[in-house]
PDB file with one MODEL, atoms N, CA, C and O in Angstrom:
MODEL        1
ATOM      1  N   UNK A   1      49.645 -38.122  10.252  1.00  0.00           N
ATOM      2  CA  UNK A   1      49.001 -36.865  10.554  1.00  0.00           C
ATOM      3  C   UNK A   1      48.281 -36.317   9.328  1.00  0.00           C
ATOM      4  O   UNK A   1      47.245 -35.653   9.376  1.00  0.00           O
ATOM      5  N   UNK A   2      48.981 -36.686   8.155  1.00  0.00           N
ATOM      6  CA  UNK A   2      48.048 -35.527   6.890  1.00  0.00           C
ATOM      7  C   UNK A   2      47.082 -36.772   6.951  1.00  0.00           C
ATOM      8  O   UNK A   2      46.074 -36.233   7.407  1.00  0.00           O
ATOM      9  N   UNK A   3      46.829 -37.813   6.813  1.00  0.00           N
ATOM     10  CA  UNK A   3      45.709 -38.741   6.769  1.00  0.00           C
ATOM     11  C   UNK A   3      44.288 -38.087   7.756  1.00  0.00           C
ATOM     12  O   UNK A   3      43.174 -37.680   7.427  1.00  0.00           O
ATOM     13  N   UNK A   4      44.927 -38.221   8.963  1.00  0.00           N
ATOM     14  CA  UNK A   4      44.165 -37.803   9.874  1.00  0.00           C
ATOM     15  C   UNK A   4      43.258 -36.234   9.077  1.00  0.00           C
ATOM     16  O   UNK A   4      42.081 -36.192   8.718  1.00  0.00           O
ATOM     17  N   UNK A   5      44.237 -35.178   9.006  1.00  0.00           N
ATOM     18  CA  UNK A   5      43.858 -34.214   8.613  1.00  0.00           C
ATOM     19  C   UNK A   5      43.049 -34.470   6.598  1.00  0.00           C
ATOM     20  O   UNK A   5      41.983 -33.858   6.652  1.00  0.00           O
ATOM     21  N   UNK A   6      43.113 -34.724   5.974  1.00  0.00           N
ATOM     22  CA  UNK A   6      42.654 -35.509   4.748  1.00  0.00           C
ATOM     23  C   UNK A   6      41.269 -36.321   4.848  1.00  0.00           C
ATOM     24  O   UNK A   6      40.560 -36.598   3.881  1.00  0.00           O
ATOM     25  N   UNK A   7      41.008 -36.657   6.204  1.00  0.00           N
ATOM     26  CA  UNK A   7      39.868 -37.527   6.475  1.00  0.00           C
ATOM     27  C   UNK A   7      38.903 -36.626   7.227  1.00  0.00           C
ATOM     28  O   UNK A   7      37.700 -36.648   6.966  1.00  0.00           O
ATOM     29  N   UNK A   8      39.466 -35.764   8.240  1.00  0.00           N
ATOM     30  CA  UNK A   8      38.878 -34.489   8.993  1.00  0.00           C
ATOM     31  C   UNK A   8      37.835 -33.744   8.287  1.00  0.00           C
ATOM     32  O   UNK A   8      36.704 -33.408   8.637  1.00  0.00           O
ATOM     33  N   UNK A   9      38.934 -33.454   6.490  1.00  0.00           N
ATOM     34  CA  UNK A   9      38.064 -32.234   5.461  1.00  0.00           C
ATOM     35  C   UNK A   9      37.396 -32.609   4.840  1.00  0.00           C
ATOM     36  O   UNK A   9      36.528 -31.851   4.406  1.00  0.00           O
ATOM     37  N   UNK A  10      37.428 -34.484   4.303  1.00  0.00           N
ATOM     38  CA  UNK A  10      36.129 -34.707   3.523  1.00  0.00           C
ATOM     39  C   UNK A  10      35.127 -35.392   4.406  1.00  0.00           C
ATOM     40  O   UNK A  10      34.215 -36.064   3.925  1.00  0.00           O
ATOM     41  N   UNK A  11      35.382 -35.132   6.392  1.00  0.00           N
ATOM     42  CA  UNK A  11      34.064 -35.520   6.763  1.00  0.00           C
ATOM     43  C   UNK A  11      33.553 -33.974   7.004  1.00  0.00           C
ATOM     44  O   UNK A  11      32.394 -34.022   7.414  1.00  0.00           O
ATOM     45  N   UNK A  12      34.004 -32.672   6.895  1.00  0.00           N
ATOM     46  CA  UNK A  12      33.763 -31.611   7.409  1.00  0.00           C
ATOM     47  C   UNK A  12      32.867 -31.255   5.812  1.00  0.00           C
ATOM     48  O   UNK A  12      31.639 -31.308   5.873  1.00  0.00           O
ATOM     49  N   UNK A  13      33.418 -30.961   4.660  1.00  0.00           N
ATOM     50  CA  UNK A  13      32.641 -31.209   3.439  1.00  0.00           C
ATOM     51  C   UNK A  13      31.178 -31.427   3.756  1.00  0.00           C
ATOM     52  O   UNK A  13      30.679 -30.347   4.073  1.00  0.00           O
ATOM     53  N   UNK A  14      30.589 -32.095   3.779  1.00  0.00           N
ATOM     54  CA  UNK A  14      28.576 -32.662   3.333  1.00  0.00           C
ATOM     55  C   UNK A  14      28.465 -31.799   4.926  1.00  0.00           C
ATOM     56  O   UNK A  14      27.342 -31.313   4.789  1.00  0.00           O
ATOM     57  N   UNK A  15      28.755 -31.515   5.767  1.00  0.00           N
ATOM     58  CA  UNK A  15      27.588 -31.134   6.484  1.00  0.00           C
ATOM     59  C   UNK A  15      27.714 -29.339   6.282  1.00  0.00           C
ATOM     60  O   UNK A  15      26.754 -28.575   6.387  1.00  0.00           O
ATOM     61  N   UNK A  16      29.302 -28.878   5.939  1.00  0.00           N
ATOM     62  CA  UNK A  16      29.272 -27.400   5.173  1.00  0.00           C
ATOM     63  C   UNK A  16      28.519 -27.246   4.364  1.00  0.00           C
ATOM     64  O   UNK A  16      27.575 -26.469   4.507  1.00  0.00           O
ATOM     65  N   UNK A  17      28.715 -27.917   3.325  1.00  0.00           N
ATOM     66  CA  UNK A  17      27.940 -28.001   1.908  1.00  0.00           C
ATOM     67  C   UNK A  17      26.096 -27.438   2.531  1.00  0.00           C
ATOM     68  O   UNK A  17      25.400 -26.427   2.435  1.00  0.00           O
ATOM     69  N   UNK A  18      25.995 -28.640   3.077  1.00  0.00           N
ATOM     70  CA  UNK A  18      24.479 -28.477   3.600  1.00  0.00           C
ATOM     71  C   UNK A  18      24.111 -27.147   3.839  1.00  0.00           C
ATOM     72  O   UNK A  18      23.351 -26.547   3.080  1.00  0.00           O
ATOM     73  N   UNK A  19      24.730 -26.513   5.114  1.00  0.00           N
ATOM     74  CA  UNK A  19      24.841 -25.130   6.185  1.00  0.00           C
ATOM     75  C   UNK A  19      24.501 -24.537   4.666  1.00  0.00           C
ATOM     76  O   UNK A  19      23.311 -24.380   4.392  1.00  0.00           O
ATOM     77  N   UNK A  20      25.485 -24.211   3.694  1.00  0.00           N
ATOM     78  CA  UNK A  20      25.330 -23.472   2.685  1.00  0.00           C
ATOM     79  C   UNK A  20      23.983 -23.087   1.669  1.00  0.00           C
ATOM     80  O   UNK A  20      23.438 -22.054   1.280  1.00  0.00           O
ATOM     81  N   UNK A  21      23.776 -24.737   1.468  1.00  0.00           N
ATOM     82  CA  UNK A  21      22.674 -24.819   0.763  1.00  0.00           C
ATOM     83  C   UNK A  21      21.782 -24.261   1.362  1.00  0.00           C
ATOM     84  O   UNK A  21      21.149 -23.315   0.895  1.00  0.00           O
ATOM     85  N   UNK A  22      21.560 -24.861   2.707  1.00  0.00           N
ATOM     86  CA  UNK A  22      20.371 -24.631   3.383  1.00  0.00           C
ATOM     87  C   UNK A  22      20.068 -22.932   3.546  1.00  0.00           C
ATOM     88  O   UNK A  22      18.964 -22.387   3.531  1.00  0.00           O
ATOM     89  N   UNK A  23      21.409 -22.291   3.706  1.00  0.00           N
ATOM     90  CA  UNK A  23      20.973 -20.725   3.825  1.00  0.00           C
ATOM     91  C   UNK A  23      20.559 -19.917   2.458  1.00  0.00           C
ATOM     92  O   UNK A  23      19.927 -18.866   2.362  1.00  0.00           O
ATOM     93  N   UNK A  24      21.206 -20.873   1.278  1.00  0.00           N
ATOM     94  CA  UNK A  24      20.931 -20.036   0.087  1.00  0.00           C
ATOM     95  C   UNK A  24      19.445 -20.202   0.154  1.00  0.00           C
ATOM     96  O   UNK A  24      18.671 -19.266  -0.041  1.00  0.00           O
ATOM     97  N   UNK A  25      19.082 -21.390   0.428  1.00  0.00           N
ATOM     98  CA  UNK A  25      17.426 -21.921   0.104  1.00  0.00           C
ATOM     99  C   UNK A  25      16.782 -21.245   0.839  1.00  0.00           C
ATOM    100  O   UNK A  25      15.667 -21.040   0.360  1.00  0.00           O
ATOM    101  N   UNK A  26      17.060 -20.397   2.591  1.00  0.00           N
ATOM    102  CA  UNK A  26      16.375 -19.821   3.106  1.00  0.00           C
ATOM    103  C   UNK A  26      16.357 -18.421   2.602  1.00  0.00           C
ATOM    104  O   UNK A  26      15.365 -17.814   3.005  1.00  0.00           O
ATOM    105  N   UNK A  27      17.228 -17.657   1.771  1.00  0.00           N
ATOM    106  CA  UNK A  27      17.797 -16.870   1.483  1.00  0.00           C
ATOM    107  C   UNK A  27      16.585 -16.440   0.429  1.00  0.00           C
ATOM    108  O   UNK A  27      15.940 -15.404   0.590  1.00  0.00           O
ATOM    109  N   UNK A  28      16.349 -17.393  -0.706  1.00  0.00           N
ATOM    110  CA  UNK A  28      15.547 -17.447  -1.576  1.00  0.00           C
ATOM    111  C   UNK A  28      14.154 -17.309  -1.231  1.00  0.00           C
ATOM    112  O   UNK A  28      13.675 -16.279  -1.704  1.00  0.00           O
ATOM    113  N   UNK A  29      13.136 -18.191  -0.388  1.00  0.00           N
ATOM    114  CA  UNK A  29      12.027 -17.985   0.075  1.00  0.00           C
ATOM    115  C   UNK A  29      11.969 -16.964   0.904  1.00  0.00           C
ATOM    116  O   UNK A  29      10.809 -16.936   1.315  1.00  0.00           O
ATOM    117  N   UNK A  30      12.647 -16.012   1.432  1.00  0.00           N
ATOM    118  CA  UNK A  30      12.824 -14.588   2.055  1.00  0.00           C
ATOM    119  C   UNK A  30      12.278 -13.981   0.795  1.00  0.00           C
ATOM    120  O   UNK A  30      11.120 -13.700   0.485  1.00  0.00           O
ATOM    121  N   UNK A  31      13.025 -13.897   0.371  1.00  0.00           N
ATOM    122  CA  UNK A  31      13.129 -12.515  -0.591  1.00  0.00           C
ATOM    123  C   UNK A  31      11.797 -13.326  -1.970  1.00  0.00           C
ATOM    124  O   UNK A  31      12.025 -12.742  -3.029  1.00  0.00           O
ATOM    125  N   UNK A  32      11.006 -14.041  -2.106  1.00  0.00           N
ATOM    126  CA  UNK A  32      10.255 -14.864  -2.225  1.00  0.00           C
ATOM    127  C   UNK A  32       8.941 -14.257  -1.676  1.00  0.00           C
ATOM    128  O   UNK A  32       8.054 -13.760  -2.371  1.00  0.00           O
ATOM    129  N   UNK A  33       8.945 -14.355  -0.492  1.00  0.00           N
ATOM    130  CA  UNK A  33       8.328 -13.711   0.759  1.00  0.00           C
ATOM    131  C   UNK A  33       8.004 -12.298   0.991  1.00  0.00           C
ATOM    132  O   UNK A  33       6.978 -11.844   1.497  1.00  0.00           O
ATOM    133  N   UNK A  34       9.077 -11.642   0.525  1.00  0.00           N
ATOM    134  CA  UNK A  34       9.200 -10.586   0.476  1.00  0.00           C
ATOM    135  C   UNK A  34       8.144  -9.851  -0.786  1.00  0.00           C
ATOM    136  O   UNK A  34       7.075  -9.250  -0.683  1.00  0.00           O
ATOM    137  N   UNK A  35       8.767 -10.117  -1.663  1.00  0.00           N
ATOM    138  CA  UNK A  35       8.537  -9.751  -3.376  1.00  0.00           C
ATOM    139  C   UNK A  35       6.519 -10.191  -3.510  1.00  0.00           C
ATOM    140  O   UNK A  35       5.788  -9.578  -4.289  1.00  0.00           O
ATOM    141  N   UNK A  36       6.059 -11.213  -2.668  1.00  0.00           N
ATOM    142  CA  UNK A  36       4.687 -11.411  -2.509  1.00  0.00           C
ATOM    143  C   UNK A  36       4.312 -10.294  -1.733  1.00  0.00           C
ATOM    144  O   UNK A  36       4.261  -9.300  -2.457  1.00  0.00           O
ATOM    145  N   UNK A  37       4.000 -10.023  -0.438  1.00  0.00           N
ATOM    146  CA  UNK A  37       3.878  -9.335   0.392  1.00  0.00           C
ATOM    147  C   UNK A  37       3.899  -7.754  -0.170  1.00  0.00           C
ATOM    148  O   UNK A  37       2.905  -7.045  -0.014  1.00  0.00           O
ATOM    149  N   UNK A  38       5.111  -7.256  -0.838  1.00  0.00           N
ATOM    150  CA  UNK A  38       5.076  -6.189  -1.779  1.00  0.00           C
ATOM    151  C   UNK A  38       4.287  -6.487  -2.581  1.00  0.00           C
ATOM    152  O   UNK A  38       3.864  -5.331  -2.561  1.00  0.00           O
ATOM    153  N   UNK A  39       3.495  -7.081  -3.489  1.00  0.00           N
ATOM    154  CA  UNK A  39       2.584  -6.710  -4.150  1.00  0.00           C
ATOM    155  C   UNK A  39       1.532  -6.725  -3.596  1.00  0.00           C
ATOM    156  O   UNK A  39       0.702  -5.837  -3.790  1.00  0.00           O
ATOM    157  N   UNK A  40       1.289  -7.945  -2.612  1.00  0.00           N
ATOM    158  CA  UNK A  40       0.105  -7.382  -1.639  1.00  0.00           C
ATOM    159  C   UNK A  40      -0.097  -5.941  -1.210  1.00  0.00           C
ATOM    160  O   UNK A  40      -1.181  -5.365  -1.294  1.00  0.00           O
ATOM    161  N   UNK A  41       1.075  -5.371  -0.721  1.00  0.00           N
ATOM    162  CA  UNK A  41       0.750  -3.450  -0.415  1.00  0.00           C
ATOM    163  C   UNK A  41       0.754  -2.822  -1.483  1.00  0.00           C
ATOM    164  O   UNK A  41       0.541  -1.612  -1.407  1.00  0.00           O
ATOM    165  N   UNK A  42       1.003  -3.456  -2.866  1.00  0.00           N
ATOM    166  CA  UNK A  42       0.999  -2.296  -3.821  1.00  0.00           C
ATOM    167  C   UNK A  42      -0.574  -2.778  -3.826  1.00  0.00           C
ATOM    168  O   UNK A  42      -1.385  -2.013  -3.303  1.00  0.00           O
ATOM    169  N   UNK A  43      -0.900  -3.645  -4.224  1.00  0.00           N
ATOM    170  CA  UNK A  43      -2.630  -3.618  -4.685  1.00  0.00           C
ATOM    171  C   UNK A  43      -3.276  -3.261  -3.558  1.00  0.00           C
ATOM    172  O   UNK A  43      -4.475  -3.333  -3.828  1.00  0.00           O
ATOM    173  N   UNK A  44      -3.151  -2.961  -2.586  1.00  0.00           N
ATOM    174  CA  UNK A  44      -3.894  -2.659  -1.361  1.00  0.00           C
ATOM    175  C   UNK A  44      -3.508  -1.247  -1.354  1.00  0.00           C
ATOM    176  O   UNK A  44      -4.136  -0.604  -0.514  1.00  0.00           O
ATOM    177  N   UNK A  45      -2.423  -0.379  -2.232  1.00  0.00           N
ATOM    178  CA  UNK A  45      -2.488   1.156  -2.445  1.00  0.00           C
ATOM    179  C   UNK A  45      -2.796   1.262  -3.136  1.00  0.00           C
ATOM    180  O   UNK A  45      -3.114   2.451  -3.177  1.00  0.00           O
ATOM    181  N   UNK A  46      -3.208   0.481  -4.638  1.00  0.00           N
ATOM    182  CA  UNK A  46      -3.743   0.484  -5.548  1.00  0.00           C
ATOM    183  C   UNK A  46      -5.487   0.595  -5.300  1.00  0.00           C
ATOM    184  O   UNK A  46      -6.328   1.265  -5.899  1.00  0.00           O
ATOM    185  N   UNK A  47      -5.586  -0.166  -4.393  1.00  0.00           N
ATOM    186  CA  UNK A  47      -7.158   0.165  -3.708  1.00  0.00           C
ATOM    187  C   UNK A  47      -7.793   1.064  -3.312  1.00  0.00           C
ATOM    188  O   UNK A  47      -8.903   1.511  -3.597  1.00  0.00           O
ATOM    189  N   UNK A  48      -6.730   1.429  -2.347  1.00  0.00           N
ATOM    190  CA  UNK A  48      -7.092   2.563  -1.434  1.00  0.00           C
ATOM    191  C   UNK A  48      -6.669   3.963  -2.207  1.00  0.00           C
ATOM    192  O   UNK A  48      -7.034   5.083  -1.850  1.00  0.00           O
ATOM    193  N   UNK A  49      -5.989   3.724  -3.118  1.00  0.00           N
ATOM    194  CA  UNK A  49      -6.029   5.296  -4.330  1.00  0.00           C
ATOM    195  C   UNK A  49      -7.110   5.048  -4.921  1.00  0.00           C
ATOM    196  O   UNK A  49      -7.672   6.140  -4.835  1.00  0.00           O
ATOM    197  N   UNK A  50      -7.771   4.408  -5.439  1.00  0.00           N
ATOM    198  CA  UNK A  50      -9.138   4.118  -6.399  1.00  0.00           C
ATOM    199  C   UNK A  50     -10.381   4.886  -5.563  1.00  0.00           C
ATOM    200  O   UNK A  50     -11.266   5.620  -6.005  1.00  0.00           O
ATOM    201  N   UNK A  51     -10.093   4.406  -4.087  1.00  0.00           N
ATOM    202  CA  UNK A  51     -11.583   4.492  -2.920  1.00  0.00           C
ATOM    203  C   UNK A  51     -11.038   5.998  -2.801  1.00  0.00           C
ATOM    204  O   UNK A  51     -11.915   6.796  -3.131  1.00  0.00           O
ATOM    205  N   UNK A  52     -10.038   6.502  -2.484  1.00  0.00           N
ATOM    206  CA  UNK A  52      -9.973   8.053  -2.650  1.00  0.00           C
ATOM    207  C   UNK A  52     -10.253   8.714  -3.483  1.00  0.00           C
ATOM    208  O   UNK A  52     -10.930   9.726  -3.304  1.00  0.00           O
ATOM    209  N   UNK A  53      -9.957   8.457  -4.264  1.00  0.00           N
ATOM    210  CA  UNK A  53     -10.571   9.050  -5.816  1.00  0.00           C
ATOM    211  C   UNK A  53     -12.198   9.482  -5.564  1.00  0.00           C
ATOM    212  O   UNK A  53     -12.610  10.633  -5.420  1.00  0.00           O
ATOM    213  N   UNK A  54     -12.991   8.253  -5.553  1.00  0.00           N
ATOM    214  CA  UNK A  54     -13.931   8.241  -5.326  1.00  0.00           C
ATOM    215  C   UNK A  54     -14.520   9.176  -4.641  1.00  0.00           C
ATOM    216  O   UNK A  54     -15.379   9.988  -4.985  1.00  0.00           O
ATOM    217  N   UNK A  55     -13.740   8.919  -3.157  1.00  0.00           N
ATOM    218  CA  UNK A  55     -14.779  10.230  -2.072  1.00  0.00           C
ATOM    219  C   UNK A  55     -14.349  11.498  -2.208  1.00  0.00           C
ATOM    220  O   UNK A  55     -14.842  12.434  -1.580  1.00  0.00           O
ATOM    221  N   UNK A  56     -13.007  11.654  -3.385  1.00  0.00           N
ATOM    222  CA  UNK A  56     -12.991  13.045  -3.574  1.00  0.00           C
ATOM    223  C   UNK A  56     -13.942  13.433  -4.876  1.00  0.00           C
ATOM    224  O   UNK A  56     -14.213  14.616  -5.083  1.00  0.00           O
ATOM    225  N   UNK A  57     -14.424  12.408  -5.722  1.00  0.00           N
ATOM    226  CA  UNK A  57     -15.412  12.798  -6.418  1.00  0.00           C
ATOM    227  C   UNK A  57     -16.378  13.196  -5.939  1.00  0.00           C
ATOM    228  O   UNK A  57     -16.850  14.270  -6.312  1.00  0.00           O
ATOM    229  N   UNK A  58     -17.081  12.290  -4.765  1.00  0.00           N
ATOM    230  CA  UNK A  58     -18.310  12.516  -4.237  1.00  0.00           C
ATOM    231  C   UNK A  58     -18.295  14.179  -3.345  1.00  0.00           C
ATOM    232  O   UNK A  58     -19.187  15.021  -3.240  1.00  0.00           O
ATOM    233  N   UNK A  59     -16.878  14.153  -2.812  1.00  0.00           N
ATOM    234  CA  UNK A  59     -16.461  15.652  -1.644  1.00  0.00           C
ATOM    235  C   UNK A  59     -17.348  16.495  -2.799  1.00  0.00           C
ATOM    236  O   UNK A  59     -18.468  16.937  -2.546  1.00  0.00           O
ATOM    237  N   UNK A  60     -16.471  16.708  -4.529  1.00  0.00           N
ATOM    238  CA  UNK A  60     -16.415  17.552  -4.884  1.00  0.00           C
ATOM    239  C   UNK A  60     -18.094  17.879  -5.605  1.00  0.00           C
ATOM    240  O   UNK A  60     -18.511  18.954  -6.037  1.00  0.00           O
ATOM    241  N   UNK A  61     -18.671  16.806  -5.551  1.00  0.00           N
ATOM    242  CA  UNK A  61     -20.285  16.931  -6.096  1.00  0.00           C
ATOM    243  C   UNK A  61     -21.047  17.322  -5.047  1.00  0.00           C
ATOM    244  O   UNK A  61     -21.985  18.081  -5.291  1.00  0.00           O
ATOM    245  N   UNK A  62     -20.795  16.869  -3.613  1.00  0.00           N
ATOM    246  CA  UNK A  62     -21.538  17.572  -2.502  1.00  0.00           C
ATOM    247  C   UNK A  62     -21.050  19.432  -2.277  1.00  0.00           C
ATOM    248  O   UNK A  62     -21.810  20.381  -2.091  1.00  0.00           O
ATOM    249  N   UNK A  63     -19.611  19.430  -2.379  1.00  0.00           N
ATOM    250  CA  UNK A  63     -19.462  21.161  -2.856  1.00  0.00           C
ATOM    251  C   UNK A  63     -20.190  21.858  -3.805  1.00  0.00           C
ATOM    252  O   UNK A  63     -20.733  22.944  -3.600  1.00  0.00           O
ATOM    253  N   UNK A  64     -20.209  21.025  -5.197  1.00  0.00           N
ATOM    254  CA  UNK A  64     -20.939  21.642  -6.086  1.00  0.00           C
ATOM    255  C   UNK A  64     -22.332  22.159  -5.488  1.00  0.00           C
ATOM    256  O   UNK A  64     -22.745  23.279  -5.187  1.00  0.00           O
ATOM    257  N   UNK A  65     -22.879  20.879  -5.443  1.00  0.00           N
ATOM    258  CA  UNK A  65     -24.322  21.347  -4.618  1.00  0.00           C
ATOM    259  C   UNK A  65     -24.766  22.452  -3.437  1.00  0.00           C
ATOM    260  O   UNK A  65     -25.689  23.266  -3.485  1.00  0.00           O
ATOM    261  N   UNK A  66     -23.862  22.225  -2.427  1.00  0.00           N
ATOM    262  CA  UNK A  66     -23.540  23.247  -1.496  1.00  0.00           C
ATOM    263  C   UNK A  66     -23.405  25.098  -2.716  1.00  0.00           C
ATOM    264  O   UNK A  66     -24.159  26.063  -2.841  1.00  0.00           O
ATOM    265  N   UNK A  67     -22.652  24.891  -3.055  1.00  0.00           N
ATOM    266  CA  UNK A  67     -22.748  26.236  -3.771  1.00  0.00           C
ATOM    267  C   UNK A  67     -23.569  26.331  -4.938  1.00  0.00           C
ATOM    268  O   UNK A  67     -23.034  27.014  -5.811  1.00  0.00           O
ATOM    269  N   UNK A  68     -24.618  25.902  -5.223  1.00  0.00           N
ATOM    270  CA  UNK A  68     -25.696  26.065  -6.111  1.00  0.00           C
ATOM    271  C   UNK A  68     -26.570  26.425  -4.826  1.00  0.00           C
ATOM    272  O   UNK A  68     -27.138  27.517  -4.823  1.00  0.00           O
ATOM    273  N   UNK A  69     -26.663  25.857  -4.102  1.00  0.00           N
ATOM    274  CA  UNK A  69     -27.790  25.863  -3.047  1.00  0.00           C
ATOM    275  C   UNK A  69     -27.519  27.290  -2.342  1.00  0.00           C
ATOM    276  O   UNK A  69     -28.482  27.997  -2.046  1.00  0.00           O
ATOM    277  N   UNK A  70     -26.424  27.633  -2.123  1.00  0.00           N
ATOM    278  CA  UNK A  70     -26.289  29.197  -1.540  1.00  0.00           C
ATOM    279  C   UNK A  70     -26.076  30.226  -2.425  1.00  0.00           C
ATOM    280  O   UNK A  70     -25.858  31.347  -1.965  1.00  0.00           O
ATOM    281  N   UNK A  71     -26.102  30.037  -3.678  1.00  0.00           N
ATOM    282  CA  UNK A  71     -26.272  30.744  -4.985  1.00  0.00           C
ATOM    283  C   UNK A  71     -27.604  31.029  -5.005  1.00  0.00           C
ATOM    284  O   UNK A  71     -28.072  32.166  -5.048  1.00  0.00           O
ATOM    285  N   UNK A  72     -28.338  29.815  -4.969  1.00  0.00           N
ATOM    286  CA  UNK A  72     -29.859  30.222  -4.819  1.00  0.00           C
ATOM    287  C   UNK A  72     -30.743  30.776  -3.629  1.00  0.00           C
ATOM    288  O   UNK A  72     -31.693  31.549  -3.757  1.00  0.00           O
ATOM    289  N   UNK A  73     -30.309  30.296  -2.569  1.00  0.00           N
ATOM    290  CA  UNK A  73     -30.708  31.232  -1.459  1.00  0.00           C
ATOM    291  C   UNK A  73     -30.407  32.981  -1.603  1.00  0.00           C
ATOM    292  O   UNK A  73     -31.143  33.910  -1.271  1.00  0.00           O
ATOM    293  N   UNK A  74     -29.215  33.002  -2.147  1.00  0.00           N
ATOM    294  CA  UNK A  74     -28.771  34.780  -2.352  1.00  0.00           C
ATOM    295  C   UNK A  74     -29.901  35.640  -2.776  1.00  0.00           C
ATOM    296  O   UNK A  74     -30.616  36.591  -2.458  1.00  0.00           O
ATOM    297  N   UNK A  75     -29.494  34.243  -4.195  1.00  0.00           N
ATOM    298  CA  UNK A  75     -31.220  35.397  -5.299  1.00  0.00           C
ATOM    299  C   UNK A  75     -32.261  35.500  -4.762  1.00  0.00           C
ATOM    300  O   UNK A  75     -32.873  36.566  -4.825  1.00  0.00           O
ATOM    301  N   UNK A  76     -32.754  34.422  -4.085  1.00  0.00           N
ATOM    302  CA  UNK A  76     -34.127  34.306  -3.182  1.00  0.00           C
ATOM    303  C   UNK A  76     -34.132  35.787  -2.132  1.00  0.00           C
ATOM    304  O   UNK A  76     -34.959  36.697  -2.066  1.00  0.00           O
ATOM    305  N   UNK A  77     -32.832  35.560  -1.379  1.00  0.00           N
ATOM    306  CA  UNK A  77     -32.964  36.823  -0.826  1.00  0.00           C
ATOM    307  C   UNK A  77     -32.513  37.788  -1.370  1.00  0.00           C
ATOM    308  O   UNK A  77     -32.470  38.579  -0.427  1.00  0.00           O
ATOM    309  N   UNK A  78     -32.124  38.329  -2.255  1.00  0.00           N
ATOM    310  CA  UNK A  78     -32.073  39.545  -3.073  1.00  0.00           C
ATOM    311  C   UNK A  78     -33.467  39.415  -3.395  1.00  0.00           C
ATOM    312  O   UNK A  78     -33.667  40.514  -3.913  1.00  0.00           O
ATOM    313  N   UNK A  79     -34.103  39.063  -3.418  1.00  0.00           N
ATOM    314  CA  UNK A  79     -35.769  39.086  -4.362  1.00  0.00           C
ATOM    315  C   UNK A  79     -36.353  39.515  -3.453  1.00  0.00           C
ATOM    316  O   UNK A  79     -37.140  40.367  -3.866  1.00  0.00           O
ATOM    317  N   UNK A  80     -36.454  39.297  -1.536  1.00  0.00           N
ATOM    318  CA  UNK A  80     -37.352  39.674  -0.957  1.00  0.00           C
ATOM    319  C   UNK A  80     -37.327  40.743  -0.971  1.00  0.00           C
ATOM    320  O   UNK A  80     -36.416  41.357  -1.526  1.00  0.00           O
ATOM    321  N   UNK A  81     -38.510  41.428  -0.251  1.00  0.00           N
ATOM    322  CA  UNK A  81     -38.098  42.883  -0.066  1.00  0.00           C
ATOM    323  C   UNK A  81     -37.923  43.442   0.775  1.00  0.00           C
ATOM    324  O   UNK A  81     -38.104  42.848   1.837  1.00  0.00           O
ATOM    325  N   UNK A  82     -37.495  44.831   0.840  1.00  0.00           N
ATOM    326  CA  UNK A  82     -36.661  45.360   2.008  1.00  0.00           C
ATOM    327  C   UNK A  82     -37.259  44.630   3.385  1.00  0.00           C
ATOM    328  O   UNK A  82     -36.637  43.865   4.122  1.00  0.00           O
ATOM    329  N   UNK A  83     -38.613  45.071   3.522  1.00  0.00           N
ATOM    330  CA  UNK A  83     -39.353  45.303   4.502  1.00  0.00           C
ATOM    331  C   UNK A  83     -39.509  44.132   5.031  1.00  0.00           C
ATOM    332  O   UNK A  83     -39.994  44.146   6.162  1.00  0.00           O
ATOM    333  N   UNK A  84     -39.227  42.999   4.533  1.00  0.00           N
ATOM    334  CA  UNK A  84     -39.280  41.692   4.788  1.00  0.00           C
ATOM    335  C   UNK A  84     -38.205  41.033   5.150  1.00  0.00           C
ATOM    336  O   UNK A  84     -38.326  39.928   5.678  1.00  0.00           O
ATOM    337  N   UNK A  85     -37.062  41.555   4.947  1.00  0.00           N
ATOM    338  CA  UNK A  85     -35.795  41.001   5.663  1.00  0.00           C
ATOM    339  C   UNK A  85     -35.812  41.146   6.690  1.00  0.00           C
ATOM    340  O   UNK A  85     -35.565  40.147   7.365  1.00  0.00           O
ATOM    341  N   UNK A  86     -36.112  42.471   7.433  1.00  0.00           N
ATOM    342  CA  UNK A  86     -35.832  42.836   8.688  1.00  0.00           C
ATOM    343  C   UNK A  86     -36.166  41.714   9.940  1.00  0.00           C
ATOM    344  O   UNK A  86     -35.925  42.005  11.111  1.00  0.00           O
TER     345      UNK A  86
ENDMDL
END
């Protein structure tokens, strides 16, 4: 009987072993997988903060303009005269 059982554990051995390996190895290209993919979304927020930047530069130069432009309309109409507003 211990023979029997003695022969059981070193045929049960190599195909455990394997199961093991094989999950550490899947285990590894996960998180592999993972750790790529995260830097893919960081540089792709890294992008898309850069392109915001941007159109809030551009927002804030089309405001500028906007209020030069109705700065100058004011004076224009402060300049006409009475009789001409109406």
């Amino acid at each position: 009987m211990r023979g029997a059982v003695v022969v059981a554990a070193i045929a049960a051995v190599p195909p455990t072993l394997a199961a093991v390996l094989t999950f550490l190895q899947a285990r590894a290209a996960n998180r592999r997988t993972a750790q790529q993919d995260a830097l893919g979304v960081a540089r792709a927020l890294g992008d898309l903060q850069g392109t915001v930047g941007r159109v809030e530069a551009s927002v804030e130069r089309i405001d500028q303009g906007v209020v030069e432009l109705r700065e100058r309309v004011a004076r224009l109409e402060g300049a006409r005269p009475a009789r001409a507003r109406s």
